[in-house]
N, C-alpha and C positions, 0 to 999 in steps of 0.2 A: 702856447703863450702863458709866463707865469701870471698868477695875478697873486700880490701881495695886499693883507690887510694893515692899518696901518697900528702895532704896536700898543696894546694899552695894559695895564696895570689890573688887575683882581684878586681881591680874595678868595680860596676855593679851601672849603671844610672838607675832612678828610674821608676818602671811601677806601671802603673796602677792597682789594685784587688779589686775584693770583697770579703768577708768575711762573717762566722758567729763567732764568739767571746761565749767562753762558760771558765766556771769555772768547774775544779773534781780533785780531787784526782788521785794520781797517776794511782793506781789498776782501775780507769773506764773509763781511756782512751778511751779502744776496745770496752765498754758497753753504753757510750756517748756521744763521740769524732765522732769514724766511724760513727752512724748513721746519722751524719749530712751531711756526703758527698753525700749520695742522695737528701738530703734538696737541701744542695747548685747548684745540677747540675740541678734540677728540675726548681729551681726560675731565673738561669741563662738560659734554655729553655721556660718557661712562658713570659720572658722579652726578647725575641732573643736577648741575649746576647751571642756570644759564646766564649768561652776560647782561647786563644793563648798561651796559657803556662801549666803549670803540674799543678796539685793539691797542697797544702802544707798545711806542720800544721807551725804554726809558733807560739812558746814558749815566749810567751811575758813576766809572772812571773812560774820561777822554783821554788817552793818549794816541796820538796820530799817528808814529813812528813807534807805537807798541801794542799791548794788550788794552783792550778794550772790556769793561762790564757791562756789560747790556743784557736787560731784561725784558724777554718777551710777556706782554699781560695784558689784562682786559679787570674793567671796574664791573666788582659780582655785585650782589645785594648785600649779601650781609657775612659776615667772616666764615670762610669755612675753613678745616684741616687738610694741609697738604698733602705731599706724601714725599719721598726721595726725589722725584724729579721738577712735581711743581710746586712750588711755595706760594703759602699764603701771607699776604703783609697789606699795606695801605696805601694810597698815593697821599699823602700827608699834607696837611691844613696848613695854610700859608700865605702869603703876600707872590703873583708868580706876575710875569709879562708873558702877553698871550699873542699872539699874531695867525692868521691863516694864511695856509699856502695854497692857490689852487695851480694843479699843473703835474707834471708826469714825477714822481717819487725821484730820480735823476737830478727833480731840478734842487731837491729839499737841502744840497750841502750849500749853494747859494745864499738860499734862503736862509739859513741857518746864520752863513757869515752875517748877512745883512741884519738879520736881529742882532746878533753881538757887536755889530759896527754899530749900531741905533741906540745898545744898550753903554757903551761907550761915549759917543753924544751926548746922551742925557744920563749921565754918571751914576746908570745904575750902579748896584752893589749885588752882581749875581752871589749866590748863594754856594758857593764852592771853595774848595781846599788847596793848595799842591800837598800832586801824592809823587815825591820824586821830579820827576818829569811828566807824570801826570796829572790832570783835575780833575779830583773828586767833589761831584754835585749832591746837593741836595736832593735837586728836585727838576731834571732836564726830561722833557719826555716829545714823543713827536705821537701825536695822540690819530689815528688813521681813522676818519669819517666814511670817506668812500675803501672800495676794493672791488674785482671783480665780481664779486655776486650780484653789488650793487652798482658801478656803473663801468661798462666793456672799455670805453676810451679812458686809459689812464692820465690824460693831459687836463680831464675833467677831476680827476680826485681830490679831496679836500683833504688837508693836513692841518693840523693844530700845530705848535711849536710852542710849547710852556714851559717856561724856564722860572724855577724859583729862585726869588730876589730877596738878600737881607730887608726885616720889618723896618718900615719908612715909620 
């Protein structure tokens, strides 16, 4: 069962992350996407880097019927240098709306609409471009709290869902 938080507005200062950055299609998300999350924790273990924050995907350009940017990453301490395949950059200081999701990752495209229907309602101003037929965001990220190391039933996972909003 999903459980939705309800919707609220915050400030968040900017940290530090590294990243890998990839291009797919909607449908290969779970076939291109995930595999990179052992890349990322592996090169962030080779470099003692270790994480201070949760995993995220963070949607750079939506298009649903195209190529998608999405980057897999995790909030480090403090800046480090990348290399060819993972980059370093920031999740960036800003005004975002924040909701959680608890429930099995499946349910997250829902939940997803449901914050943009909310954010529609209450006339936010997401923080995004048209790229063509695509939207290029600022600041969209699905920030991953649980996972299997930390809880085996995925219907228990918590998700963040922070999308940055023009300054109010």
């Amino acid at each position: 069962m999903t459980i939705l938080t309800t919707p609220r507005f915050e400030q968040r200062s900017e940290q530090p992350c590294v990243f890998i950055r990839t291009e797919v299609r909607m449908g290969e998300i779970e076939s291109k996407v995930v595999p990179l999350i052992p890349q990322l924790f592996g090169w962030l273990q080779a470099h003692d880097v270790p994480p201070v924050g949760p995993l995220f995907f963070r949607y750079n350009v939506i298009d649903m019927g195209g190529l998608m940017e999405i980057d897999v990453g995790t909030i480090v301490g403090k800046p480090v240098k990348g290399d060819a395949t993972v980059q370093s950059g920031s999740v960036a200081a800003g005004s975002y709306v924040t909701m959680r999701h608890t429930g099995h990752p499946e349910e997250l495209m829902p939940a997803t609409a449901y914050l943009l229907a909310w954010g529609q309602q209450h006339q936010v101003a997401w923080r995004k471009q048209p790229r063509g037929k695509a939207e290029a965001w600022a600041g969209r990220y699905e920030f991953y709290l649980d996972g299997p190391d930390t809880e085996p039933d995925m219907s228990k996972w918590r998700t963040d869902l922070v999308f940055m909003v023009e300054p109010r």
